[in-house]
N, C-alpha and C positions, 0 to 999 in steps of 0.2 A: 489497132484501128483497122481488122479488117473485114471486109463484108462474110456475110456468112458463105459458103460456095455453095450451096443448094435450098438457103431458105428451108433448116431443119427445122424441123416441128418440135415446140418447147413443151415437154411433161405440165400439164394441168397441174397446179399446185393450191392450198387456199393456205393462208397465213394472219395471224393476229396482225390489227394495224389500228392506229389511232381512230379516234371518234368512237372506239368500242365496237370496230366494225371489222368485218373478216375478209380479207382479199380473197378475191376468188380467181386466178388468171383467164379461164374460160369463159368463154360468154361476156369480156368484154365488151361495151357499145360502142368505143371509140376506132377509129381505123384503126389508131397504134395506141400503145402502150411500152411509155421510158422507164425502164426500171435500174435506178440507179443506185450500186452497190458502195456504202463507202466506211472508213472504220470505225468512228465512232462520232457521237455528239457532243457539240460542244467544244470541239477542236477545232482549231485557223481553218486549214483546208476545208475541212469539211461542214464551217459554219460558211465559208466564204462558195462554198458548191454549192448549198443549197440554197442560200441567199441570190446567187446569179439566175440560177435555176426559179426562185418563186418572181425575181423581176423579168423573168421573159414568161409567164404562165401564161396570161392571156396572148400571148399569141403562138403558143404551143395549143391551146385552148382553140382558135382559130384555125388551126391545122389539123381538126378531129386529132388530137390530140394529148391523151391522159400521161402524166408525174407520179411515182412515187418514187420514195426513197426507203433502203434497205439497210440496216446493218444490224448487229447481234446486241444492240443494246434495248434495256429491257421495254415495255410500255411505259412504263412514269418515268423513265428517262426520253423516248419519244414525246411524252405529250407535252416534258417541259421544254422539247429543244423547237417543239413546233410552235408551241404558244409563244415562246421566248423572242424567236425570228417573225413569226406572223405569219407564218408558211401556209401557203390557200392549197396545198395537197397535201396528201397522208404520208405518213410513216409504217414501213413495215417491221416487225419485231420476228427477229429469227435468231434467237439464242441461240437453240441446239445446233443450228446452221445448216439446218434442211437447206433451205430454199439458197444458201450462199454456194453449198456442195453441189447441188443441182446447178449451178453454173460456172461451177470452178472456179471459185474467187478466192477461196481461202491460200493463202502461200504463204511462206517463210521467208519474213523480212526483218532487215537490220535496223535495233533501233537502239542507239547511242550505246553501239558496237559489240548489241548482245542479237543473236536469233531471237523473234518471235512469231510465234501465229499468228496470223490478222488476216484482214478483208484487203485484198487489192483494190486498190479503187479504179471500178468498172462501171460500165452502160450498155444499155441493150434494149432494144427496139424492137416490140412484138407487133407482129400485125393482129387484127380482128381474126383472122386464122390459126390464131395460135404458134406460126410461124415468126422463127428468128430471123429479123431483117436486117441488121446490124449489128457490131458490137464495138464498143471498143474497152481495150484491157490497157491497165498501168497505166491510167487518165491524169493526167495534168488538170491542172484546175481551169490556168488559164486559159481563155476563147474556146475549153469545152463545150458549155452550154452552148452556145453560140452557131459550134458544130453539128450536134446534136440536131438544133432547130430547123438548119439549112436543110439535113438530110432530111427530116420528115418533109418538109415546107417544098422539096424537090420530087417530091414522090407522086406520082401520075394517079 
């Protein structure tokens, strides 16, 4: 959870993402842009993240404020987990893990007492600059989204 210390500038990236559409990071319209990294679809945490996450949209939406969400699972796993939830923002699809290396989320976590590779579950808050205005790493579920909203909704 900690601010970035100089507001580093995030590498342009463009990425496959639902609706058959191409994320672009550059040239966002929004003042910011949430881009929230988590392991997979379909799973408690991370149906219950994005779930929090789609019932505050309109007022992240209200905050010039754009949602997406990221993880290495494929598009027809994205389009089902968005149609599934009713999710009113995209899905990014990052197999290879371009865009998850590009912000160092990938680590080595325990899971029912073996090592594996996975997505740490993270957030991060780009300005219309293409600067990093935020982050936070190893996310709880709970009253994240919540946090999230406060710092954009606090921003001058």
């Amino acid at each position: 959870m900690a601010d970035s210390p100089s507001a580093a500038s995030v590498e342009n990236f463009s990425a496959a993402m639902t609706g058959d559409q191409t994320f672009q990071l550059g040239g966002r319209p929004a003042k910011y842009t949430v881009l929230y990294f988590y392991p997979k679809d379909n799973t408690p945490g991370c149906t219950t993240e994005s779930i929090a996450f789609r019932e505050k949209h309109d007022e992240f939406l209200a905050a010039n404020t754009e949602i997406y969400g990221i993880s290495r699972d494929s598009m027809r796993s994205h389009e089902g987990f968005k149609s599934k939830l009713g999710l009113p923002f995209e899905l990014i699809s990052d197999p290879e893990e371009l865009v998850c290396n590009q912000f160092g989320v990938m680590k080595m976590k325990n899971m029912y007492g073996k090592q594996v590779r996975g997505v740490e579950r993270s957030t991060f808050v780009v300005d219309a600059q293409g600067r990093l205005v935020k982050e936070w790493r190893g996310v709880k579920v709970a009253d994240h989204v919540d946090e999230v909203l406060e710092f954009v909704k606090s921003q001058p």
